[in-house]
C-alpha positions in Angstrom: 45.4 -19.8 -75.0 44.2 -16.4 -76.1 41.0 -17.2 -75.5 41.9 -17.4 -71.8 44.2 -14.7 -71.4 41.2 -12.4 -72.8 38.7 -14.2 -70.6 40.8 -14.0 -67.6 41.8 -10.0 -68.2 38.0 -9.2 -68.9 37.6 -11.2 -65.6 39.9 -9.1 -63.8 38.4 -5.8 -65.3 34.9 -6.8 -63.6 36.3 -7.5 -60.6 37.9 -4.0 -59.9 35.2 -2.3 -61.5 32.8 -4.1 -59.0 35.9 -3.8 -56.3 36.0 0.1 -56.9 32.3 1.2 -57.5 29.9 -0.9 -55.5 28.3 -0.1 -52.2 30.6 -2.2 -50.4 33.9 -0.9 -52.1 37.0 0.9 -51.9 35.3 4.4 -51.9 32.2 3.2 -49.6 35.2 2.0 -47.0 37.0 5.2 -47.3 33.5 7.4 -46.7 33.0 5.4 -43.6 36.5 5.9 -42.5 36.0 9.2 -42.6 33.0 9.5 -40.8 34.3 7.4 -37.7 37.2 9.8 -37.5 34.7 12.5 -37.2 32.2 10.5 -35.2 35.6 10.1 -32.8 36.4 13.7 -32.6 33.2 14.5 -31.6 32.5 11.6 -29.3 36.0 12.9 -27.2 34.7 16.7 -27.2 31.6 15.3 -25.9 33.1 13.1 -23.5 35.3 16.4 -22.2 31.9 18.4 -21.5 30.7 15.2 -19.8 34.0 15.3 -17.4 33.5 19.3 -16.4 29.5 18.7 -16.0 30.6 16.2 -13.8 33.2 17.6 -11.7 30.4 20.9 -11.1 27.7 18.3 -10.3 30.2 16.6 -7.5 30.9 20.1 -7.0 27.4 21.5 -6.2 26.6 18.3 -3.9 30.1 18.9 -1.7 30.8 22.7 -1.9 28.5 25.4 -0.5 31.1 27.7 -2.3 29.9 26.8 -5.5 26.3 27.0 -4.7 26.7 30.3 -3.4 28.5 31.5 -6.7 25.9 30.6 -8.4 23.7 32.1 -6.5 25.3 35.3 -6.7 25.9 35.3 -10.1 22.9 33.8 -11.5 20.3 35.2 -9.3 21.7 38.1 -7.8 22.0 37.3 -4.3 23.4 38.8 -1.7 24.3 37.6 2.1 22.9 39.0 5.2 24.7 42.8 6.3 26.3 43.1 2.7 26.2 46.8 1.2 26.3 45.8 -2.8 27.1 48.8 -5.3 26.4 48.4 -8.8 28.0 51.1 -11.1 26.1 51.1 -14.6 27.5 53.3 -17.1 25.0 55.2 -19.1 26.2 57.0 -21.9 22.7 57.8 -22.5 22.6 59.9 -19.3 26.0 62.0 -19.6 24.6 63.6 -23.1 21.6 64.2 -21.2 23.7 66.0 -18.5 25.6 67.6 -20.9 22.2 69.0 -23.1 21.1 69.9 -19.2 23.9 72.2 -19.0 23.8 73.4 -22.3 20.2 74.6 -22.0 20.6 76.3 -18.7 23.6 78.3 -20.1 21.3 80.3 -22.7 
């Protein structure tokens, strides 16, 4: 009878060993767990960009309004009998004023 108890428990020792440490075991099946949670966060972010590509794409094929803002925006374009003004700030060019004026005050 002792015999089998100690047969059986070194029995039971292999089998969580094996359970816990092979490929296919308690910390392999945790790993993967983790990795499809990631693989799912991912997958919705992607699936997000997907939606707002798509709902431009309908957009540019229905909407002259959207073509034109990206014409505008991305090339620059301007429609026919529009004045544009385009105020660039130069910090580069005040000093030079203000060395301008310097030097003609000697």
């Amino acid at each position: 009878m002792r015999w089998l108890a100690l047969t059986l428990l070194l029995a039971l020792v292999a089998a969580q060993i094996e359970l816990w440490s092979s490929s296919g075991g308690v910390r392999s099946v945790m790993a993967l767990q983790h990795q499809i949670k990631a693989q799912m966060r991912e997958n919705a972010a992607l699936r997000e960009r997907n939606l707002a590509l798509d709902a431009e794409v309908q957009d540019l094929k229905q909407g002259l309004e959207a073509i034109e803002e990206r014409a505008r925006s991305e090339m620059g374009m301007i429609r026919e009998n529009e004045v544009f003004y385009q105020i660039v700030d130069l910090p580069a060019a005040s000093a030079l004023s203000d060395r301008l004026t310097a030097d003609t005050r000697k």
